[in-house]
Each structure stands twice: as structure tokens, then as C-alpha cells.
N, C-alpha and C positions, 0 to 999 in steps of 0.2 A: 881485517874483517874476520869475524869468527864464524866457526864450523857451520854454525846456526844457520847463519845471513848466508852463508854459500850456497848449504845444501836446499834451501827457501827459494833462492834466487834460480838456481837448476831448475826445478821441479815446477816455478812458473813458466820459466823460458818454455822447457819439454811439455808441460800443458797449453801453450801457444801457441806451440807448433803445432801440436795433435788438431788444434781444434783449426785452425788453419788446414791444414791437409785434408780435414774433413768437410769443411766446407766449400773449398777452391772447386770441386767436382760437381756442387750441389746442381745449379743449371748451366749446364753444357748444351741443350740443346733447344732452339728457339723457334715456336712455327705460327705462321699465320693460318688460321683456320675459317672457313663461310659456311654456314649453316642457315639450311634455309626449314622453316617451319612454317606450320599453319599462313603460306603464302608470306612470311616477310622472310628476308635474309637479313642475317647481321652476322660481319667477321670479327675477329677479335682474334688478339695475339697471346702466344702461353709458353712456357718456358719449363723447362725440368730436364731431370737427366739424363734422358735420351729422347728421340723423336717420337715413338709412341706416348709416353707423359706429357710432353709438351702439347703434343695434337689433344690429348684427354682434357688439361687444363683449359686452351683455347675454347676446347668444344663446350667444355661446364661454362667458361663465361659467356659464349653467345648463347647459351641455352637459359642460364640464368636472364637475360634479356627480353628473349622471346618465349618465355614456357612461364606460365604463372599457376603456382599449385606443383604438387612434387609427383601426381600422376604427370602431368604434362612436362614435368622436367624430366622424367625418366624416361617416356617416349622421344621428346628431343637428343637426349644423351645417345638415344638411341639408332638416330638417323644418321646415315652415311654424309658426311659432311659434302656441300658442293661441291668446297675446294680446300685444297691445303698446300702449303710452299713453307717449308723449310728450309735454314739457314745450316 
């Protein structure tokens, strides 16, 4: 095998790892979220790197649900969720 094909074959391995390492971390933390607006509830589950993102993702997709128009999703976004239970 020549110098080529070694030092090629390194520098994938070591950029496999990198990006491996970097994504093994991406969602560690997992939470169910209830958000309740204009009188309906809906929960939904959300995930990211720690508890506070994952409750934020949750909250955007129950908001997404029940908020139509981005005044009313950012009011939603905005309301203390019912409930939330994290893993």
C-alpha cells in the first residue's frame, strides 16, 4: 500500500471519528411537554442537548398544533407549559 492510500485512509478514519464524537452528544435529553392554549391542550415529545431544548422543541411542536398564524405561535411559545416530564 503506498504512502498515498495510508495517509487517505487516516484522515477518513480521523474525520469519522470527529464527526461521530460530535454527534453522539447531539440529543441527550428527552421531554414530554402539555401545552394548553386557546382552551385545547396538546402534548408532544422533543429532544436536544439538554432539558431546557428539548422542553423548547416539545413546546414549538405543540404550539405548532394549536397556534395558527405566528402572532399566535409566539404567544403559545410563550405560555408556561401544563406539564412537562423529562427522561
Amino acid at each position: 500500500m503506498s504512502k498515498t492510500a495510508i495517509v487517505s485512509l487516516l484522515f477518513t478514519v480521523a474525520v469519522a471519528v470527529l464527526m461521530w464524537s460530535a454527534l453522539r452528544g447531539v440529543n441527550t435529553a428527552t421531554c414530554e411537554v402539555c401545552v394548553t392554549y386557546n382552551g385545547q391542550t396538546v402534548c408532544r415529545t422533543g429532544q436536544g442537548r439538554d432539558r431546557e431544548a428539548a422542553i423548547r422543541k416539545a413546546q414549538e411542536a405543540a404550539c405548532a398544533v394549536l397556534a395558527t398564524g405566528r402572532d399566535q405561535n409566539i404567544q403559545c411559545t410563550s405560555v408556561e407549559p401544563t406539564s412537562v416530564a423529562c427522561e
